[in-house]
C-alpha positions in Angstrom: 100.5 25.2 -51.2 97.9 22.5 -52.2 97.2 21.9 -55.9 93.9 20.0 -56.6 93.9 17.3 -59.1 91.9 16.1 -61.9 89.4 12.9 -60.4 90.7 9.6 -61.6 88.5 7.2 -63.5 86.4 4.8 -62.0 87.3 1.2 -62.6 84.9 -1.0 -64.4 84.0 -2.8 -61.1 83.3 -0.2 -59.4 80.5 0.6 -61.9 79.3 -2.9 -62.1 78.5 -2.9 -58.0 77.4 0.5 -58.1 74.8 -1.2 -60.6 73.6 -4.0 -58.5 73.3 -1.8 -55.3 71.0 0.4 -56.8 68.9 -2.6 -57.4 69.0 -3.2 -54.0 68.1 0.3 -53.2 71.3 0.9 -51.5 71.6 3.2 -53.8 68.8 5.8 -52.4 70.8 5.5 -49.2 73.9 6.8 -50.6 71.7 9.9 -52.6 70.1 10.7 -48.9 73.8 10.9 -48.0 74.8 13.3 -50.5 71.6 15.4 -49.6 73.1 16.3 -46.6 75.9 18.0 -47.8 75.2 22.1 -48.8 76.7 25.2 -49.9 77.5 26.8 -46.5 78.8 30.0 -48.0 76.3 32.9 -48.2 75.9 35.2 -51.0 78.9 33.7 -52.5 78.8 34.7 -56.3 78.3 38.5 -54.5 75.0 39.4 -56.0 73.8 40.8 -53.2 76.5 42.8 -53.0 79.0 42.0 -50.2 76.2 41.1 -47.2 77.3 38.1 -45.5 80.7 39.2 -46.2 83.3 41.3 -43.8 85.9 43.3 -46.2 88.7 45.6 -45.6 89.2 47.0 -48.7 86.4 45.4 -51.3 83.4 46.4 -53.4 81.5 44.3 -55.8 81.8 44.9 -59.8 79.4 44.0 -62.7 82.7 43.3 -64.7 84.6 41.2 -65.0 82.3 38.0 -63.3 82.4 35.0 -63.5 78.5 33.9 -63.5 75.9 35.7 -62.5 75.8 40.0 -62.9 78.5 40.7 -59.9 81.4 39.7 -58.5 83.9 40.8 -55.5 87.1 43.3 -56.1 89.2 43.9 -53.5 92.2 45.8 -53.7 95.3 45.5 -51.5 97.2 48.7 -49.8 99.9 49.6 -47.8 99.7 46.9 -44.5 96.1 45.4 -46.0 95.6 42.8 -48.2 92.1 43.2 -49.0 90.8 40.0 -46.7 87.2 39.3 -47.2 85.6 37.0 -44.8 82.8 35.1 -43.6 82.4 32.5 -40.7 80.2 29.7 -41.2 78.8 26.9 -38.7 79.7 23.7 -39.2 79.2 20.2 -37.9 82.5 18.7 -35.9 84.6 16.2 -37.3 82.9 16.1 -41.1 84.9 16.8 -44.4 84.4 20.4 -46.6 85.3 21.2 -49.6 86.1 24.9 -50.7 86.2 26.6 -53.8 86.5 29.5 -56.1 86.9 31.3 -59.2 89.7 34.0 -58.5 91.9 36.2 -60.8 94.6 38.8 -60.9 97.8 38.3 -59.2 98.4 36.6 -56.3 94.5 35.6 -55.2 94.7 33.4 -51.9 91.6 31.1 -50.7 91.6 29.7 -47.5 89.7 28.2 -44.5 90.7 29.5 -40.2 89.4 28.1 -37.4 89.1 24.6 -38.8 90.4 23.0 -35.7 92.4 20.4 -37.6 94.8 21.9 -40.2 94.1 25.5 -41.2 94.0 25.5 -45.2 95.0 28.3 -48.0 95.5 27.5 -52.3 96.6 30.4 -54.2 97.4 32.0 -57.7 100.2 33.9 -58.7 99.0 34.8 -61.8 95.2 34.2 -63.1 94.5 37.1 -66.1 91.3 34.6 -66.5 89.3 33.2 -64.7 90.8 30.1 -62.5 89.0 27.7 -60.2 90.6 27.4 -56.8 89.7 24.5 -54.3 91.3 22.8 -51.6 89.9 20.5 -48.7 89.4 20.4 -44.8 88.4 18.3 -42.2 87.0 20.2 -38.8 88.5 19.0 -35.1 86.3 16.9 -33.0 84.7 20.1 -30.9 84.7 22.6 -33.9 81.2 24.1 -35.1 82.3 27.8 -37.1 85.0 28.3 -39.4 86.0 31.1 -41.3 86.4 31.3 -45.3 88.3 34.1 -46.7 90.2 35.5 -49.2 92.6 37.9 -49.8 95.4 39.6 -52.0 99.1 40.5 -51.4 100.7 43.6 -50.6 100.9 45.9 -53.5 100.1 43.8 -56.1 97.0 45.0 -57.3 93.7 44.4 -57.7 91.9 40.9 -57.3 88.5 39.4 -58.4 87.0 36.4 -56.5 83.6 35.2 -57.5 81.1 32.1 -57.0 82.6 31.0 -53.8 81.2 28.1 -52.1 82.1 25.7 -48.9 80.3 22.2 -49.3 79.7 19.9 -46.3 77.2 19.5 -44.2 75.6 21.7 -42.2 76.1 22.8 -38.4 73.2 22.5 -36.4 71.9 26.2 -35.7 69.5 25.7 -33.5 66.6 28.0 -32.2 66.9 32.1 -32.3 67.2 33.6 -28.7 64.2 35.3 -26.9 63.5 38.7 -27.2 65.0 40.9 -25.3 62.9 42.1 -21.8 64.3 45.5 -19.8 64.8 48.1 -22.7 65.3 51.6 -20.9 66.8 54.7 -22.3 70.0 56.5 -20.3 71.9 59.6 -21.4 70.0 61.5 -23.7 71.5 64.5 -25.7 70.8 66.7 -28.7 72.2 64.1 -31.5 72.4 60.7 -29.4 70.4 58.1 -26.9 72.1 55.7 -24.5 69.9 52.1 -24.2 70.2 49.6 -22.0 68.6 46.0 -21.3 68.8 42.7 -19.6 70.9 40.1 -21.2 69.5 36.9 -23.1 70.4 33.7 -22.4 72.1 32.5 -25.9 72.7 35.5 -27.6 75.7 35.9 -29.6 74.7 39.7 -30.1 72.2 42.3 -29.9 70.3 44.2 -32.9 69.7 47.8 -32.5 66.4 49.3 -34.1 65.6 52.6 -34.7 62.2 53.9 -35.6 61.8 50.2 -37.6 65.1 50.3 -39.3 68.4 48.3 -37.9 71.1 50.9 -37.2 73.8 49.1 -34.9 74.7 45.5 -33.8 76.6 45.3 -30.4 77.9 42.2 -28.6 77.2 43.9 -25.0 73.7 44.2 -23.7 74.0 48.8 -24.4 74.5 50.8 -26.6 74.3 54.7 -28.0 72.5 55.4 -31.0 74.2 59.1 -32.5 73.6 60.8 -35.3 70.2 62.1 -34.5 68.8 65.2 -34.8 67.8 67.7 -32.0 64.2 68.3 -30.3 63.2 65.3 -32.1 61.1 61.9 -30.9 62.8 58.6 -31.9 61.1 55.0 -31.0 64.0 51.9 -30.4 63.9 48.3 -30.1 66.2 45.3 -29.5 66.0 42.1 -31.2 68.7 39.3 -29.9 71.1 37.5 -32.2 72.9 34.2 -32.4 73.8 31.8 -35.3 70.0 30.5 -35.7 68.8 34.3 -36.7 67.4 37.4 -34.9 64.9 36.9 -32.4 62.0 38.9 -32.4 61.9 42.7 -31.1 61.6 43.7 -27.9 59.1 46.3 -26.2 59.8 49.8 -27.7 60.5 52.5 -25.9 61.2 56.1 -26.7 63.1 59.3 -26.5 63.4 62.9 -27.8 66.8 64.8 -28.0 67.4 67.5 -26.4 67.7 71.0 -27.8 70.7 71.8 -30.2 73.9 72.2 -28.2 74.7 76.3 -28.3 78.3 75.6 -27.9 78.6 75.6 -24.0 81.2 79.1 -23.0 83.5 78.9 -25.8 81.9 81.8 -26.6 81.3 80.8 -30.6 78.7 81.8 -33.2 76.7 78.7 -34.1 78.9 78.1 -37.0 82.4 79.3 -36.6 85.4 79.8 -39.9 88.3 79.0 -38.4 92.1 80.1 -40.1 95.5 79.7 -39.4 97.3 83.1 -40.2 100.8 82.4 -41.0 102.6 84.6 -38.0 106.2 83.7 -37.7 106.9 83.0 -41.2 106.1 83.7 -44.7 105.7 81.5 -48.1 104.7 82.5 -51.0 101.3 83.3 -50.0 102.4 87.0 -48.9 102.5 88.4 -45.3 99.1 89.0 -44.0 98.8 92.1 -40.9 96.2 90.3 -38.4 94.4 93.6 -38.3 94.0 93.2 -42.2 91.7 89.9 -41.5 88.5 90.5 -42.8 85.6 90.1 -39.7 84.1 86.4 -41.5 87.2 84.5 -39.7 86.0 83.6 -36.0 88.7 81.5 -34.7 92.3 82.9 -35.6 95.0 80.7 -35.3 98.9 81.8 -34.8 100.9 80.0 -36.7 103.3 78.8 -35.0 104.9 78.2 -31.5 107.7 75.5 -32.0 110.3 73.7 -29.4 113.5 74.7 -29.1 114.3 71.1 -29.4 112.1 67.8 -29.9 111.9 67.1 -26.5 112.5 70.4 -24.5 109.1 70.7 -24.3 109.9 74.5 -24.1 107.7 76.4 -26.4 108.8 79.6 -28.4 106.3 82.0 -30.4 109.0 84.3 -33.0 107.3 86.5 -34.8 108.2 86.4 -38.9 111.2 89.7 -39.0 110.5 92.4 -41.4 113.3 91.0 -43.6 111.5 87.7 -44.6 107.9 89.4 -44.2 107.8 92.9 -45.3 105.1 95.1 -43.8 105.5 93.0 -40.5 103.5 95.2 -37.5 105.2 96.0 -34.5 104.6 93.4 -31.0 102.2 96.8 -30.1 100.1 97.1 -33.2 100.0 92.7 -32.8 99.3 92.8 -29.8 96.3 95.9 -30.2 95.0 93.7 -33.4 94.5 90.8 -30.7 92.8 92.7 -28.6 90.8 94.6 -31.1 89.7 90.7 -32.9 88.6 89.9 -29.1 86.4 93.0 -28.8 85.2 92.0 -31.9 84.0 88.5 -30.2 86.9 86.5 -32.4 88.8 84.1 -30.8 92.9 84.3 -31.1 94.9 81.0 -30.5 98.4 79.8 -30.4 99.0 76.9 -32.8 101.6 74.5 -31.4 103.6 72.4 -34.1 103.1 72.4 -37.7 105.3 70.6 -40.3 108.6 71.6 -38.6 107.4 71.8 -35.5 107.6 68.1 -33.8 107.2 68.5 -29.9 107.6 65.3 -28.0 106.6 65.2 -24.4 109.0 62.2 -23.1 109.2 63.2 -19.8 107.1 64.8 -17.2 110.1 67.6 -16.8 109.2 68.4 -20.4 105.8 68.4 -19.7 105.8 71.1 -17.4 108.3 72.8 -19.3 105.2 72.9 -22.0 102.8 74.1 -19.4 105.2 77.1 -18.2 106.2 78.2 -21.8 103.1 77.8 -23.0 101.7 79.8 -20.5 103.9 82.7 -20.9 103.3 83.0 -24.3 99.2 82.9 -24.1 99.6 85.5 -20.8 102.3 88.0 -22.9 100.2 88.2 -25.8 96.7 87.9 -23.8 95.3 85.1 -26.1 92.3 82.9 -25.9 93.6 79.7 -26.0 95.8 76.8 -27.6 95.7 75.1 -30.7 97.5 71.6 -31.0 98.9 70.8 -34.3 101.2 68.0 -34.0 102.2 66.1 -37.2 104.8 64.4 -38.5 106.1 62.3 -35.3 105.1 64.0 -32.6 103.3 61.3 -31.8 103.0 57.2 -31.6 102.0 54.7 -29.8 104.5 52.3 -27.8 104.2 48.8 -28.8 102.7 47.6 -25.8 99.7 50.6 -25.7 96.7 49.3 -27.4 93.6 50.8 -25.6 92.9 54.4 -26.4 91.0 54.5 -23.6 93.8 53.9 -21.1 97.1 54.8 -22.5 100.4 54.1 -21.8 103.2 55.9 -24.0 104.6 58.8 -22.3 104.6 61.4 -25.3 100.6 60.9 -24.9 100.4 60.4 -21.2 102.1 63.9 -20.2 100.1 65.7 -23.2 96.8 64.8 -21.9 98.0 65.6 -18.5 99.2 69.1 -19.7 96.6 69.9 -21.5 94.3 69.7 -18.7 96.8 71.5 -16.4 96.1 74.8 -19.2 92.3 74.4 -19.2 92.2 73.9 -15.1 94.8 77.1 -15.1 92.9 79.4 -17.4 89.1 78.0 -16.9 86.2 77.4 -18.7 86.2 79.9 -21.2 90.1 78.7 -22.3 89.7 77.7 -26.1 91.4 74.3 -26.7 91.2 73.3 -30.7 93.3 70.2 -32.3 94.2 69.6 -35.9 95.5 66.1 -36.4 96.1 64.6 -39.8 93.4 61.5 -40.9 96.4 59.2 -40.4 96.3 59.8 -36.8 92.3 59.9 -36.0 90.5 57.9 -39.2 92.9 55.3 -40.1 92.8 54.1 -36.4 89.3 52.7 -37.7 91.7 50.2 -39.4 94.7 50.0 -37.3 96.1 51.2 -34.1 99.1 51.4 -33.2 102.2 48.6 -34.1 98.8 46.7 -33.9 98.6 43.2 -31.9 100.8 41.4 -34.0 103.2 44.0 -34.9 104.9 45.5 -37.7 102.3 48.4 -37.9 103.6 52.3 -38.2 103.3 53.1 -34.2 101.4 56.6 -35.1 98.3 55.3 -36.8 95.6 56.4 -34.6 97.8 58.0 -32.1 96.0 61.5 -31.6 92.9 59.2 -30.6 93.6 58.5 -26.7 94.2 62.5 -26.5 91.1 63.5 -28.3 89.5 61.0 -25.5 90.6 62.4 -22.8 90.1 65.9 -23.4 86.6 65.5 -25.0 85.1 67.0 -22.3 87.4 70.1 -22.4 88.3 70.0 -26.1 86.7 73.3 -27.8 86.8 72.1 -31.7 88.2 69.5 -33.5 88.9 70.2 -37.1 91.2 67.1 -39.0 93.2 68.2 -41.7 91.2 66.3 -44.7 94.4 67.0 -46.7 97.6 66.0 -47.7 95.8 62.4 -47.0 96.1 59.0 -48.3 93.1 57.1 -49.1 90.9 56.3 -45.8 88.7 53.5 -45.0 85.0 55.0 -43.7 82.4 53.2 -42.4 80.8 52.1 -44.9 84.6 49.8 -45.2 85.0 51.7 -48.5 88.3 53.1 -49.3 87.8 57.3 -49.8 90.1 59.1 -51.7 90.3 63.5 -51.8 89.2 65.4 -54.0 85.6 65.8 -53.2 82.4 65.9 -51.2 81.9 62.4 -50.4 86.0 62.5 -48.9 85.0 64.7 -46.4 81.5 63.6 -46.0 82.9 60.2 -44.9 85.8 61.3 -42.9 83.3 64.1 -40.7 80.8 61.1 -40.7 83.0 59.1 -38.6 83.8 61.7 -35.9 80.3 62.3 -35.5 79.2 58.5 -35.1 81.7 57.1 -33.5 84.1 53.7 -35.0 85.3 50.9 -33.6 88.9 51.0 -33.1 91.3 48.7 -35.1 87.9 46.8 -36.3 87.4 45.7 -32.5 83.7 46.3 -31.6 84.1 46.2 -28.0 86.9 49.3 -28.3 84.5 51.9 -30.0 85.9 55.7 -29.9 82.5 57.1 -29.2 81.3 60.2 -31.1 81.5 63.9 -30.7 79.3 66.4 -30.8 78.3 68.4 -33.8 79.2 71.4 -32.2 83.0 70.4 -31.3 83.5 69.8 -34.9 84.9 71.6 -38.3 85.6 69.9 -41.2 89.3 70.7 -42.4 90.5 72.2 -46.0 93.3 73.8 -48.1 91.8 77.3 -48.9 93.8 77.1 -52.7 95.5 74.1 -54.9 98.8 75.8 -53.5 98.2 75.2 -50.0 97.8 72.1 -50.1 96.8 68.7 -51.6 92.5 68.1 -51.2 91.4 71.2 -52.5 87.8 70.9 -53.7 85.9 73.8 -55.3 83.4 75.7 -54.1 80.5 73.4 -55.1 82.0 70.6 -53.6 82.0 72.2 -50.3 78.6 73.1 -50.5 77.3 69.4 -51.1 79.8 68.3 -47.6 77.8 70.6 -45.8 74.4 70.5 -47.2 75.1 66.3 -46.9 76.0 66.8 -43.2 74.1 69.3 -41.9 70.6 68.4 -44.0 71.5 65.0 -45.8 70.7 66.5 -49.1 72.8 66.7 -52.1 74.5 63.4 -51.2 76.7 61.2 -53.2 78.1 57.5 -52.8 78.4 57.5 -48.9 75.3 57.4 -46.8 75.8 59.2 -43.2 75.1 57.7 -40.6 73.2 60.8 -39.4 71.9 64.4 -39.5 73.6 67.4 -38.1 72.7 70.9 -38.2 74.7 71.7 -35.6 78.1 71.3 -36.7 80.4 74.0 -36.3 82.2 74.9 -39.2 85.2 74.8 -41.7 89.1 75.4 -41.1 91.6 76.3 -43.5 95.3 76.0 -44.4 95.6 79.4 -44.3 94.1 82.7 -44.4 97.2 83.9 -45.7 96.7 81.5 -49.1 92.7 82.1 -49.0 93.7 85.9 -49.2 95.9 85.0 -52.3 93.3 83.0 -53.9 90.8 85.8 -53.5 88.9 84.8 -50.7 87.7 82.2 -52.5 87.3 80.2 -49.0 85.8 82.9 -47.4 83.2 83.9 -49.3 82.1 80.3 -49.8 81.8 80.1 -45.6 80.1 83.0 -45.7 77.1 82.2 -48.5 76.1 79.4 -46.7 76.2 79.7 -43.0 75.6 83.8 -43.7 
């Protein structure tokens, strides 16, 4: 821990021959010295809100500060504590100085990548404002460091304000060339794949669309989604490296395609999907599946569970008439299935639920899934398979870090039995998930145990299956409930309870994230069309319930990007498929509440 200390005074000789230098003009000299020396850090007193800065969990306040009209908060939870960074160049083997105005409890500053001793000062307790500083000297070959600052683990809140690095400056250089080679690749209804050549010196690459910056990318391509169908867009490229942005390159263009129509899953255009609580009952009632009203498209049966964890053996029991009176017979089910089909509704299997786990450790219990699985879609003569694994289903072994390419087994065989069921029963086989935000958004933050450990081993776990299976994967429809706060894009912290919760969440599906923060690991996006946005139909089935009005504004800020609040998407998309709900059983006992909300809008 280093402590800084108040300057000594100078000795009276020390005055006298700074006094007869500066007759000698030595003096100028020494001030030309001096003028070397600068403030490194950009935007440090955070008025210009928190560019130049990377944060995990901070936003910038008008109060407290401690000059100026802003300063940063940041706020520490669970495994994150609230780093803000920024790298800076630097000249080798020179002496910095770092500083700060911090407070709240436990408030670290601190300097990486110094190539000499790495450097951190700290307060335990500021309730005022208190000036941190502590000194570096960079390694003989160093020409970046990074400055941060972060809190500690559940301690609260922080403020940090007026930070500054002084030393002299690195030698930047020239910006790159533009880039030469633009071409467009893929093109779909919301997204464009670019390519071009590479530039000699480039740290980077900026991403223009129709004039404005929408993406930086280290490689030399890159997919710009979140567009809207049948329309013209116009791109360019600019170059990057620590001397600036070069200029843009040659613009080329592109126009979408037509708006997906949904491919032969055989759904309307915009699709309400329900879980209907099958083989058990709550206090919701007992709802007969020929009693659901003709609004609910996609009908969910909830649910088929193991016989044990890892069996992998699948068993649908339907609720008895003494814990759900007015139970129908297997006939009058089994006619109500086939009477919703004739109808054009979809019915499903829903595999898991909260006392559900299924665990596929082996590949016996894989194909144990695949047989029982099967026999309970042929017996019934359902449309497909839900996947509603929670709890800890499923994780990620320590050593699986790439979503892309995984290694666990419980994730390996699913994928592989998934496809098994789609290949068996063809195109027209629905396949739906409904993973909580902890294991598809949060792996926007972490992934995994994560590379240094000590990370829960689910976060982000669903994303290597939702990867795999894109292509065959009907709808997607995360549960945005029973969450925790989730970071979005915009590396804001969203809470439920609102639009802008499941504006941000359904934002990030539909653009695509980095995973873990690592640029060159980006889950890419899906289509509009494969995605619902999740919700509790009542305040008793679950926690997230928003009212009507606040499901309007989600969709009318998704689908039109109108009636938007705090978070900006990343896009526009008419397209997207629908809303789910935890259940039709509780949306019957709130009234149809749900329902008829669905139904207003879409028609």
């Amino acid at each position: 821990m280093d402590r800084s200390r108040p300057l000594a005074r100078r000795p009276l000789v020390a005055l006298l021959t700074a006094t007869a230098l500066a007759a000698t003009g030595t003096t100028a000299l020494a001030s030309a010295a001096h003028a070397a020396d600068a403030d490194l850090v950009r935007n440090g007193g955070f008025e210009a809100g928190l560019d130049g800065w990377s944060c995990t969990a901070g936003a910038t306040v008008n109060a407290p500060v401690h000059s100026g009209s802003s300063a940063l908060r940041a706020t520490p939870a669970g495994a994150d504590n609230a780093r803000c960074s920024q790298t800076v160049t630097v000249k080798p083997d020179s002496q910095y100085t770092l500083s700060g105005h911090v407070r709240g409890g436990y408030v670290y500053l601190g300097a990486s990548g110094t190539g000499t001793t790495d450097v951190s000062t700290w307060a335990q307790s500021a309730p005022d404002w208190q000036r941190l500083t502590t000194t570096f000297r960079t390694g003989p070959s160093t020409t970046r460091v990074t400055v941060y600052t972060h809190g500690w683990y559940g301690t609260g809140a922080y403020h940090a304000d007026d930070i500054s690095l002084v030393g002299p400056g690195g030698e930047t250089g020239q910006p790159p060339a533009p880039p030469t080679g633009l071409k467009t690749g893929t093109v779909t209804s919301t997204s464009v794949a670019l390519s071009w050549s590479p530039v000699a010196g480039a740290t980077g690459y900026a991403v223009y669309r129709d004039g404005t910056k929408v993406r930086t990318v280290n490689g030399t391509s890159a997919t710009v989604s979140g567009l809207s169908p049948s329309t013209a867009y116009a791109f360019q490229v600019a170059a990057v490296n620590d001397a600036g942005e070069s200029a843009r390159s040659a613009t080329v263009t592109a126009t979408t395609t037509a708006p997906d129509s949904g491919g032969d899953s055989g759904l309307p255009p915009h699709a309400l999907v329900g879980y209907l609580h099958a083989s058990f009952a709550n206090g919701s009632g007992y709802t007969r599946l020929a009693d659901v009203p003709d609004s609910w498209d996609v009908i969910d049966l909830a649910f088929g569970e193991p016989t044990t964890v890892t069996s992998g053996d699948i068993r649908f029991d339907r609720c008895p008439a003494s814990e759900c009176p007015g139970v129908e017979s297997d006939a009058e089910f089994k006619a109500a299935i086939k009477a919703k089909q004739a109808a054009g509704k979809k019915v499903l299997i829903s595999i898991g639920g909260q006392n559900g786990q299924v665990q596929l450790t082996t590949t016996a219990a894989r194909d144990m899934f695949v047989t029982s699985v099967s026999k309970i879609i042929d017996e019934y003569g359902l449309d497909g398979l839900d996947i509603d694994f929670e709890g800890h289903s499923l994780s990620l072994n320590a050593d699986d870090t790439d979503f892309r390419n995984p290694k666990t087994p419980v994730i390996v065989n699913l994928i592989s039995a998934l496809k098994t069921l789609k290949a068996k029963y063809g195109d027209g086989f629905v396949l739906t998930m409904a993973p909580e935000t902890f294991f598809v958004q949060l792996g926007y933050q972490y992934y995994g145990t994560g590379k240094w450990g000590g990370q829960d081993p689910r976060a982000g776990a669903y994303l290597p299956v939702i990867h795999a299976l894109r292509d065959d994967l009907t709808l997607l429809h995360v549960q945005d409930y029973n969450s925790g706060p989730i970071m979005g894009l915009d590396n804001q912290y969203h809470s439920m309870g609102g639009a802008d919760f499941h504006i941000a969440m359904t934002d990030m599906l539909l653009t695509g994230f980095p995973v873990a923060g690592d640029a060159n690991n980006v889950f890419p996006p899906l289509r509009a069309d494969q995605v619902a946005i999740g919700m509790p139909a009542t305040p008793n089935a679950g926690n997230g319930h928003v009212s009507p009005a606040e499901v309007t504004k989600a969709l009318d800020c998704l689908t039109k990007r109108t009636n938007c609040g705090s978070y900006a998407t990343h896009g526009t998309w008419p397209g997207l498929r629908g809303l789910m709900t935890w259940s039709i059983n509780w949306d019957r006992f709130g009234g149809w509440e749900f329902q008829r909300t669905f139904d207003g809008y879409f028609g």
